[in-house]
N, C-alpha and C positions, 0 to 999 in steps of 0.2 A: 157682374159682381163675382158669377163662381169662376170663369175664367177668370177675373184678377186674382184672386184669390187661391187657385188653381197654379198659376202663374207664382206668383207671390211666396206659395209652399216649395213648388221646385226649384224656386232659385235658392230660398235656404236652405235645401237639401245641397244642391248640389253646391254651394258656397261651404256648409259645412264636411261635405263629404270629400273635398279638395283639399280642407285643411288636415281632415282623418288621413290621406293618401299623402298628402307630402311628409305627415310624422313616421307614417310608414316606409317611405322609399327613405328616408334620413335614415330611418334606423337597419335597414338593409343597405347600406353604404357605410354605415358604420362597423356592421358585423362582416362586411367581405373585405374593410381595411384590414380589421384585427385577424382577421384568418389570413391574411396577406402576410402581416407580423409574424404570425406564428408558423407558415409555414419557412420562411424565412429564417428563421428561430431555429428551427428543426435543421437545417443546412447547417447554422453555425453549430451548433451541440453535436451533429453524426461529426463533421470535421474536428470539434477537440474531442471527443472519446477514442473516433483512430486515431488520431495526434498521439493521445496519453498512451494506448496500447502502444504505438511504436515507442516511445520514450521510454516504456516499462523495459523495454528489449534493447534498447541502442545502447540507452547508460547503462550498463549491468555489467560487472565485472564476468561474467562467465563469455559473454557474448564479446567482450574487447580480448579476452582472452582464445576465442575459439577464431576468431581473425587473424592473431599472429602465431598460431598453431600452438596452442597450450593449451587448448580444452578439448583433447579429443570424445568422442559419443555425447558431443552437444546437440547436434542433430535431431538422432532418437532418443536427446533425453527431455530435450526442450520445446520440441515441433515436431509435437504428435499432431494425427488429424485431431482428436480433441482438442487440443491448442486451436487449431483453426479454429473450427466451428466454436467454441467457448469467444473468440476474439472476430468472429464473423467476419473473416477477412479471405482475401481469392487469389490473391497473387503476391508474392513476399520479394523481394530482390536486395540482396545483398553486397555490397563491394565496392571498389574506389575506380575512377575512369580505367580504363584499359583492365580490369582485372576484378572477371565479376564472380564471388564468391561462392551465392549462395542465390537460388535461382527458381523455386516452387510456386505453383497455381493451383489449386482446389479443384477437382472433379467430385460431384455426385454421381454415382453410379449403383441403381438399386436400391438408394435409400440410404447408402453409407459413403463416404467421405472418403478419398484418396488423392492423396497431395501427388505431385507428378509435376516432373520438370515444366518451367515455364514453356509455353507455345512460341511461336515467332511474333504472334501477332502483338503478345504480352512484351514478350523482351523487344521488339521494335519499335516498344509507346515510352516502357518505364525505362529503358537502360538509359536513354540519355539524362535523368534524374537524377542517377550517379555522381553528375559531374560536379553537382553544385553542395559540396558539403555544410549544407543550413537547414534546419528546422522553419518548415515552409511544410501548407496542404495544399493542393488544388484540383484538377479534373481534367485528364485524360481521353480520347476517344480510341478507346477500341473493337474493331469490329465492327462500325456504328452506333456502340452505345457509350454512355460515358461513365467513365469511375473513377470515385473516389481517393487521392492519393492521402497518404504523408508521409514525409521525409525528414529524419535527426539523422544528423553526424552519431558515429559510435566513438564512445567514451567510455571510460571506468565509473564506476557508481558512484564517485564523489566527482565524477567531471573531468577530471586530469585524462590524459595521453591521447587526445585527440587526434586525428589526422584526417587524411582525404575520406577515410569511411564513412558510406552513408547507409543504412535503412530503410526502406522503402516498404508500407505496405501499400493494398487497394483494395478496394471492395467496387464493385460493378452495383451500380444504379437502377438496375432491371424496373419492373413493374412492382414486380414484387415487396421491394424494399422502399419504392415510392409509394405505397400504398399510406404508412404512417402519416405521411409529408398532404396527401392526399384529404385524408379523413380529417385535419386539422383546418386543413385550407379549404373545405367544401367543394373540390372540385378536381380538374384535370389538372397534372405536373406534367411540364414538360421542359427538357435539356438539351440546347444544342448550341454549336460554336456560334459564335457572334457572325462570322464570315459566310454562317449556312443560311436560308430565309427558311423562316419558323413554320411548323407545321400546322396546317387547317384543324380549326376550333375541335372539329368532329361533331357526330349526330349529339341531339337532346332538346328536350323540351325549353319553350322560353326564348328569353335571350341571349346570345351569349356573351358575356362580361367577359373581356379578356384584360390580364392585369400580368404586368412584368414587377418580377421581384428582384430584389436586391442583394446578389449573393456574399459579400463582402471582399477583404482584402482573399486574395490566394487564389480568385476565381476569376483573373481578367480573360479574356478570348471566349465568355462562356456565357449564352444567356437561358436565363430560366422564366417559364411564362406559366401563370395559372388562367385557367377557362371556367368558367361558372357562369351554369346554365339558370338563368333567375327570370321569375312569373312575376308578374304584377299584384298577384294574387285574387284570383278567380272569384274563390266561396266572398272575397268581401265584396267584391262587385255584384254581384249576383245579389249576396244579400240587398245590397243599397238598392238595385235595380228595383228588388221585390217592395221594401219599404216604399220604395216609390210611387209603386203600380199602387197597392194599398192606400199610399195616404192620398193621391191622385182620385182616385175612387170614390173615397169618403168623401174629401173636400166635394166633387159633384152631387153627391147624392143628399149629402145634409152639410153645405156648406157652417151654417150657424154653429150646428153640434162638432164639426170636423174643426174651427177654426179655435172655439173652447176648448176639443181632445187635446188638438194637436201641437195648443200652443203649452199644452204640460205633457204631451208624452212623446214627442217629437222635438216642438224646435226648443223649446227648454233644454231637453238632454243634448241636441245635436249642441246647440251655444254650448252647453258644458262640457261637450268631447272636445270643441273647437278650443277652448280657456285649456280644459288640460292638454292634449294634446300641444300645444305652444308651450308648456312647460316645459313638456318634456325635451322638445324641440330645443328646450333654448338649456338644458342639462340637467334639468331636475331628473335624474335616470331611476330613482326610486317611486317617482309620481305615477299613476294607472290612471284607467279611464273606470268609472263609474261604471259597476254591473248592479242591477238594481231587481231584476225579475230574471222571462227565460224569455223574449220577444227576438225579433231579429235586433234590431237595436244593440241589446244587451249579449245576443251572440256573438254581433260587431265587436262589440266592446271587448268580450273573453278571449275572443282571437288576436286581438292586439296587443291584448295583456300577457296574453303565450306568448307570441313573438318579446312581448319586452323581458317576460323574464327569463325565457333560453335565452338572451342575450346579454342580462345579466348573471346568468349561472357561469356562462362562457367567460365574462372577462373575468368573474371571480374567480373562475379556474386558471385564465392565464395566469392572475396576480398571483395566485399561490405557487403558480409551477414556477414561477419567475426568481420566488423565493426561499423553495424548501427542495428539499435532495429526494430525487426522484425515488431512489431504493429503499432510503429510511425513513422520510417524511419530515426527517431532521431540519431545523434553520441551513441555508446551504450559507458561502461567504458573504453575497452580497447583504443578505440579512443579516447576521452575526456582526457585519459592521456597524450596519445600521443599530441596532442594540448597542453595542462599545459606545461606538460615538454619542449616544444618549447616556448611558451613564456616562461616561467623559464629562459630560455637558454636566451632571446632577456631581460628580465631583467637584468641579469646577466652580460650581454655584454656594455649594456650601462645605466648608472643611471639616465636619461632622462627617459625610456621607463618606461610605469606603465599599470599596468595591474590587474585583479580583477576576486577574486573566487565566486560565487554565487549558495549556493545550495537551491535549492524552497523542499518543504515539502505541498502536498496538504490535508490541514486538514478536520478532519474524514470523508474522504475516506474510510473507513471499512465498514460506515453504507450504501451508495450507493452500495457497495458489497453485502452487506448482504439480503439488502431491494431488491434490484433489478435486483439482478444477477449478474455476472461476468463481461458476455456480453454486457451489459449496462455500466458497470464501466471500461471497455477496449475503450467505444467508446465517453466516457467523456474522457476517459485519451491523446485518440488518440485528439481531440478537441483540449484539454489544451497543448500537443506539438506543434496543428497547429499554438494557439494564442500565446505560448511563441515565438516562429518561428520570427513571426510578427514584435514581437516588438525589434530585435534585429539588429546589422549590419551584411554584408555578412560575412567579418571577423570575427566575434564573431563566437562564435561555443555551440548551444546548446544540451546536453545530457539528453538521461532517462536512469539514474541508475540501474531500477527497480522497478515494484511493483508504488505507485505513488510519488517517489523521482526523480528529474531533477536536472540539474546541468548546468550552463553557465561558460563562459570562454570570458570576455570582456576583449579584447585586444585594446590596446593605448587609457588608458585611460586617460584623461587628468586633471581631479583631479578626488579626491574623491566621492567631491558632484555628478559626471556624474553617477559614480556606483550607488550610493545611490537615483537617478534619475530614472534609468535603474530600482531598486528593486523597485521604486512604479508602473510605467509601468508594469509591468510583474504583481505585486497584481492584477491592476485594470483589466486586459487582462481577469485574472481567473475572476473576479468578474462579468463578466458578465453573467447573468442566463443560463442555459441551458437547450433546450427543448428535452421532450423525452414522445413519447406517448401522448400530446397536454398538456403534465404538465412541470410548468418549476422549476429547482432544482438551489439553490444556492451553489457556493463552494468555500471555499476563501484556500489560501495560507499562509505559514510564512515562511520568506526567510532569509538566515543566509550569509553574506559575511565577505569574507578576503581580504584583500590587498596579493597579492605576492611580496616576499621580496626575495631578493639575497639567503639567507642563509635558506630560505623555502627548505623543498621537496616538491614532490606532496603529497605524505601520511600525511603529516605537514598539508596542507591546504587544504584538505580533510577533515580532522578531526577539523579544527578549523574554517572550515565554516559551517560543523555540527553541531558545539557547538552553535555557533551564531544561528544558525537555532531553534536549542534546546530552546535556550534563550528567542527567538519570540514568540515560541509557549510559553512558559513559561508565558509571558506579556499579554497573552492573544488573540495571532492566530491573523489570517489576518493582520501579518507586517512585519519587517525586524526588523534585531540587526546585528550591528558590532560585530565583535571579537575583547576584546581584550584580556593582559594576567591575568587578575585576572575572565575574565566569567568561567572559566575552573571551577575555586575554587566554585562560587557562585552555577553553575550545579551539579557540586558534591553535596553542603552542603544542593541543592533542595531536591535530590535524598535522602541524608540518612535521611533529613527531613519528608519525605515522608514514608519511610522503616519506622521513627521512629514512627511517628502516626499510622500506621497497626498495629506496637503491641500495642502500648498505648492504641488501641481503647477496646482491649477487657480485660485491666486490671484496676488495680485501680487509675496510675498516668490523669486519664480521667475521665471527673465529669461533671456534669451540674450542675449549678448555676441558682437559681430562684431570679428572681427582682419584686416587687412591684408593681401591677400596681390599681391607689388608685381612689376613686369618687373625685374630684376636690372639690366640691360642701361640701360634709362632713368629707372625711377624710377616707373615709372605704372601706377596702380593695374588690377588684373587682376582681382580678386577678394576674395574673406572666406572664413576661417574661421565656419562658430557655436560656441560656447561655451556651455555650461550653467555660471547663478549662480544659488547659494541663500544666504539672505539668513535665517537661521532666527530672528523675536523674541524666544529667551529664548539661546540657543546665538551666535547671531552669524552669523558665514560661514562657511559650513558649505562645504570644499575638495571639489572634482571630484570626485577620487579617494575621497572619503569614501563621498558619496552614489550615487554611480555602483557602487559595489564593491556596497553593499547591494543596490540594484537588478535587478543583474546575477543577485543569487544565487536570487529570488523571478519572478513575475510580474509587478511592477510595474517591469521594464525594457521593456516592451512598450507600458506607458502613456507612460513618461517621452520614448523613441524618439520616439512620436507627438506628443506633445507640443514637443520640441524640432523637432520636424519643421514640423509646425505653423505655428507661433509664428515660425520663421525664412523659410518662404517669404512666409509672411505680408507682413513686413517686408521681403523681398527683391524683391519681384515690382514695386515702381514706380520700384528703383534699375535694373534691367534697362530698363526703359522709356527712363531717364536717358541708360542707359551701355550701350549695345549689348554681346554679349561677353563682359559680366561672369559670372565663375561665384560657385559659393557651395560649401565644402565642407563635409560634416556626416557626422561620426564616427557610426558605427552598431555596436553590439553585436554579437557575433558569431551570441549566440545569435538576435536578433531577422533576422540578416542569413541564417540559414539557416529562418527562417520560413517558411510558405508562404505567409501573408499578407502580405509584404513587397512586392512585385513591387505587387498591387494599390492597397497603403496609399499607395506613392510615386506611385503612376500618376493617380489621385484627387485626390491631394495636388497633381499639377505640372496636372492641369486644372481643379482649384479656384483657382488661382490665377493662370490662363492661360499658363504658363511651360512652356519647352521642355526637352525634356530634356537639351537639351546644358548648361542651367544650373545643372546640379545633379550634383556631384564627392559619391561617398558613400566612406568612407576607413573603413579596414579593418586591423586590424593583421597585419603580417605574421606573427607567432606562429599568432595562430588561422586566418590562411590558411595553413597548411603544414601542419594535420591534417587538411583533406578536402581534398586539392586536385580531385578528381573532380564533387566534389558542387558547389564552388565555382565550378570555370568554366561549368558550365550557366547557375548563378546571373549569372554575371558578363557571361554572352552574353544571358542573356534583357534583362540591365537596358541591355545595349547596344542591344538595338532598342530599347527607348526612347529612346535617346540620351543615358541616364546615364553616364557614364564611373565606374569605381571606383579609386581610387589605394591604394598599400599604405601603409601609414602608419608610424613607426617605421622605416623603410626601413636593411637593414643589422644590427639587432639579434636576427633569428631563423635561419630554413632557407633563404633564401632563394636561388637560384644560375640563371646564365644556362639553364638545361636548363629549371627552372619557368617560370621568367619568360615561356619561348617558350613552352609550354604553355597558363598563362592569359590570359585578353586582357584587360591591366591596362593604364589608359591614363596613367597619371601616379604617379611614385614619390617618398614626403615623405623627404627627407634627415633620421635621426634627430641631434638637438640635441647630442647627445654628440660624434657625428663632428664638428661644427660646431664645438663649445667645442677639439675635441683639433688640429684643425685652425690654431686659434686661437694654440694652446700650441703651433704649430708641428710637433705630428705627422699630417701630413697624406697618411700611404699608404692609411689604407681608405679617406678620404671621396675622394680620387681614385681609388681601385679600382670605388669603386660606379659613381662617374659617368661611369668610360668605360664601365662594365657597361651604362650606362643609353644612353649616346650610342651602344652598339652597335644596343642595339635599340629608335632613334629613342625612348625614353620623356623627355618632359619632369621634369624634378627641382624638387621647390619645400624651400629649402634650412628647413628649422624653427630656431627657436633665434638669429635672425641677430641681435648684440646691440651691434653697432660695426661703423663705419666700413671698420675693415681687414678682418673676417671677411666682410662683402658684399663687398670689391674682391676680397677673395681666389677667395669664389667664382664671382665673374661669371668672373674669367680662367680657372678653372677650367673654364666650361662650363656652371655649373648657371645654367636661365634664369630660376628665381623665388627670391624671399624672401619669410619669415614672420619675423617676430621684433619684439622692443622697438623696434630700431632705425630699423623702417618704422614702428611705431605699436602701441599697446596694445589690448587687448581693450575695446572699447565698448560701450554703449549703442546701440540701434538708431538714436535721434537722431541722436546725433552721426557713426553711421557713417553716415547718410541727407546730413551735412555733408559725408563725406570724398566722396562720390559727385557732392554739385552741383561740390564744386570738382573734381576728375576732368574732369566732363565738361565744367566752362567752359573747363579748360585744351584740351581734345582740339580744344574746339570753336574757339579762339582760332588751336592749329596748323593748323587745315584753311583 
């Protein structure tokens, strides 16, 4: 009877301890897929973040420019070793088949970073990459180890002027940088051509589980194997062993007593590890095994329950990385859809519900990149996700797209105006300064919203609260624009606007026009304005304010500056010769006028053309000089040792007042055309407020707008000692003002 019975306990032990061990090794086949996943996961994410680092560099107008020789000290200004290591990247290759550019690899030496010409071994892997100008990643061997590529065609920053140019970065595979890929996957990475046979498991405890992973499109010729080393698990054997010996024991020595214990402290629990365990088996992944005391039993139990819930901790961490932006914590896209599309659905369902797309755009962003590192612009960016956060409801749901694009998802909203509430919230959120280093940086936002509609997608209102966003910036940054269905039209017609002025600028439909600018007092000519004319073949005349507006908002107000620049001393430099004295005034951008290349571009310019600097009046509007005045008079002294003078332009229409004015050293003030006209019409308190503002502190005045007789008498007796207007002469042609100049000087030369 005690050996049946003896018998009879072991087989339930070990009938239940089989069932313990298969939920076990299930759930260790489970957890070395998902680590399979994820390291998998980690291949595709290291391949698009160099992907994106190259695309940041390919499309960029400085870089399609430093290829066709138009950007010279792009080099050291744009790929410093910082660059590097901020972009963790080891070999850079630049240039189109037969004609390679630009050609650096990364050494550490000492602890510090020095770029230095590619090696042979580098340019004999990547150069033939060259050839195929597409936006394509994949993996290299050099040396014996393999690294990671990718390659974009170079383009301009809206895409346009492509050619065989291609991009190349890489980054080397080492141990080092597999370690991440490693600690995800549980185990050993290893990389090698498909054509080589794969390297032996290596030492460790257990068994070794080797498992091939799947590296995606961009990786063919290349295979990747994980190794993990996995036990059976000992301590639970052991334990069972010991329960064994135990309940073996008893059952002999007091079978009766053993077969009462046993049948409530043993096979009762084991049946019940056996029911849950098959739970869990079959997905219940929240179900445990009953811990009831401290016995081996119930150790059993607690050790199974760690295993399940590190295993549950783990996929709830994949599931979150899967869906949130690794640097902000933010929604990333795929979740941000997911959201849309739900409310979609909740609009859809009832015409009551209203809801609203919001995409933010943080403007020039690049230059914090560029000026200050990556690192620094990751921890602005992470900032501006805290305060978007902020300003929002729990329901709402905020996204980073990427790069420094966000996006919101305002649900029930209850009109319009709430959205449009919500987008200056979120501006003013950005707007507050940001410290870094004990210096504080400004950054504002343009925000683009849509209303979602029934008959919306999400790729619908994706795009059409981009547009809107586009639009913002368009008007000028730091604000918001509704979508509706004609902004599509108006961004297009920005865009070829735009396209159209880059050609215009370097052919002949683009002209400068000189204006008159005359002594009030006698009559005789003193100077010119320049004027920019476009002239566009299929559009016509295309107005100042048209082309200039576009310009201003892109980087082709930097060409166009130069260009007017140009082109106007050009033609100016043999009327000086003529007409001693004469100056020449040329309205400059604001943003070009707080450039740092500006100072040089003019300096160049006035000794390409032998001209002095007192020839050359650069005119500024008073709006945008009265938000940096600090920054501004450095500017406005450095350009005076050249002998530039700067005049404020619009004179009267902004902040301006006797306290700045002593401030900056501004040498000439333009009477804006309005005082002139109101003057005209007889109300003349402000244009005589300005001008004794100006004859206090000695500034000459050139009155703009002068259109008659009586408006010039009126202001000569006034004081003011120049005029611009119709009524001295219209904007011309270089010709004909090269006319107004011989007769000038025949007269001057006639009175002497």
């Amino acid at each position: 009877m005690g050996l049946v019975v003896a018998i009879g306990i072991a087989t339930s032990f070990v009938i239940s301890a089989v069932a313990v061990r298969r939920a076990v090794v299930e759930q260790q086949r489970r957890v070395a897929s998902e680590r399979v996943v994820a390291a998998e996961h980690w291949f595709g994410t290291t391949a698009e973040t160099l992907q994106g680092s190259v695309r940041d560099y390919a499309r960029w107008d400085d870089t399609w420019q430093f290829l066709h020789g138009e950007r010279p000290g792009y080099e050291s200004d744009s790929f410093t070793a910082e660059s590097w290591d901020n972009l963790d990247l080891d070999a850079v290759l630049v240039g189109r088949p037969g004609a390679l550019i630009l050609a650096g690899q990364r050494r550490v030496v000492g602890g510090a970073t020095q770029v230095v010409p590619a090696g042979p071994a580098v340019l004999g892997a990547m150069e033939p990459l060259l050839r195929e100008p597409t936006e394509r990643v994949g993996l290299v061997q050099i040396e014996g180890e393999p690294w990671l590529y990718a390659a974009e065609p170079v383009t301009r920053s809206d895409g346009t002027g492509g050619d065989a140019s291609v991009w190349v970065s890489a980054r080397r595979l080492d141990a080092a940088r597999l370690e991440g890929a490693e600690q995800l996957a549980g185990g050993a990475l290893s990389l090698f051509p498909t054509t080589s046979p794969p390297p032996p498991p290596g030492p460790g405890s257990g068994q070794a589980a080797v498992r091939s992973l799947a590296l995606g499109p961009g990786f063919e010729g290349w295979s990747a194997r994980l190794v993990r080393h996995e036990t059976a698990g000992p301590r639970v054997w052991s334990q069972l062993t010991l329960v064994a010996a135990n309940t073996a024991a008893l059952g002999l020595v007091v079978i009766i007593a053993a077969l009462l214990l046993l049948d409530k402290m043993v096979f009762a629990r084991l049946a019940r590890f056996g029911e849950q365990a098959a739970r869990i088996r079959g997905g219940a992944s929240d179900s445990r095994l009953t811990v009831a005391g401290t016995d081996e039993l119930d150790e059993l139990a607690s050790a199974v329950n760690g295993l399940l819930d590190a295993d549950a901790a783990s996929q709830t961490r994949l599931r979150y990385d899967a869906l949130h932006d690794p640097l902000t914590g933010l929604a990333n896209r795929a979740l941000l859809l997911d959201r849309l599309g739900a409310a979609l659905s909740r609009v859809r369902r009832s015409p009551d519900v209203r809801a609203a797309l919001l995409f933010i755009d943080l403007d020039r962003m690049k230059r914090i990149n560029d000026h200050l590192g990556h690192a620094v612009g990751d921890r602005f960016i992470a900032e501006v996700a805290r305060r978007l956060s902020l300003q929002v409801r729990g329901s709402d749901t905020v996204a980073r797209l990427g790069g420094d694009e966000f996006a919101v998802v305002l649900e029930d909203v209850a009109s319009f105006d709430v959205a449009v509430s919500r987008a200056r919230a979120l501006l003013a959120a950005v707007r507050v300064p940001l410290l870094e280093a004990g210096h504080s940086y400004d950054l504002t936002a343009s925000v683009g919203i849509t209303v979602l509609r029934p008959e919306s997608t999400e790729a619908d209102l994706l795009k059409e609260a981009d547009t809107a966003m586009y639009a913002a910036k368009q008007a000028g940054r730091d604000g918001w624009s509704i979508y509706d269905e004609a902004m599509h039209g108006r961004v297009t017609q920005r865009l070829a606007t735009e396209q159209a002025l880059r050609e215009a600028l370097k052919g002949p439909n683009f002209s400068v026009h000189f204006q008159p600018v005359v002594d009030m007092a006698s009559g005789a000519l003193l100077g010119f304005e320049a004027l920019s004319r476009w002239v566009d073949p299929v559009r016509g005349v295309i107005a100042p304010d048209e082309f200039i507006a576009v310009a201003e908002d892109g980087p082709l107000i930097a060409e166009l500056d130069a260009e007017v620049l140009e082109r106007a001393l050009a033609a100016f430099a043999p009327w000086v010769a003529r007409l001693p004295g004469l100056f020449l005034c040329l309205n400059h951008s604001a943003r070009r006028f707080e450039s740092p290349e500006l100072i040089p571009e003019i300096a160049s310019a006035l000794g390409r053309h032998g001209l002095p600097g007192s020839a050359l009046v650069l005119e500024v509007t008073e709006t945008q000089f009265g938000k940096s005045e600090d920054r501004w008079r450095d500017r406005i002294e450095t350009l005076a040792s050249l002998g530039v003078r700067v005049a404020l332009d619009d004179f009267g229409t902004g902040y301006s007042s006797l306290v700045r004015l002593r401030a900056v050293p501004v040498a000439m003030l333009k009477l804006d055309r309005t005082f002139v006209e109101d003057l005209v019409a007889g109300n003349e308190a402000v244009a005589v407020a300005i001008l004794q503002l100006a004859s206090a502190l000695s500034l000459p005045v050139i009155g703009e707008g002068v259109e008659s007789a009586s408006a010039a008498a009126r202001l000569a007796e006034l004081g003011c000692q120049y005029g611009q207007g119709w009524h001295f002469g219209r904007p011309v042609p270089a010709e004909e003002a090269g006319e107004l100049v011989e007769l000038a000087a025949a007269a001057r030369s006639a009175a002497s």
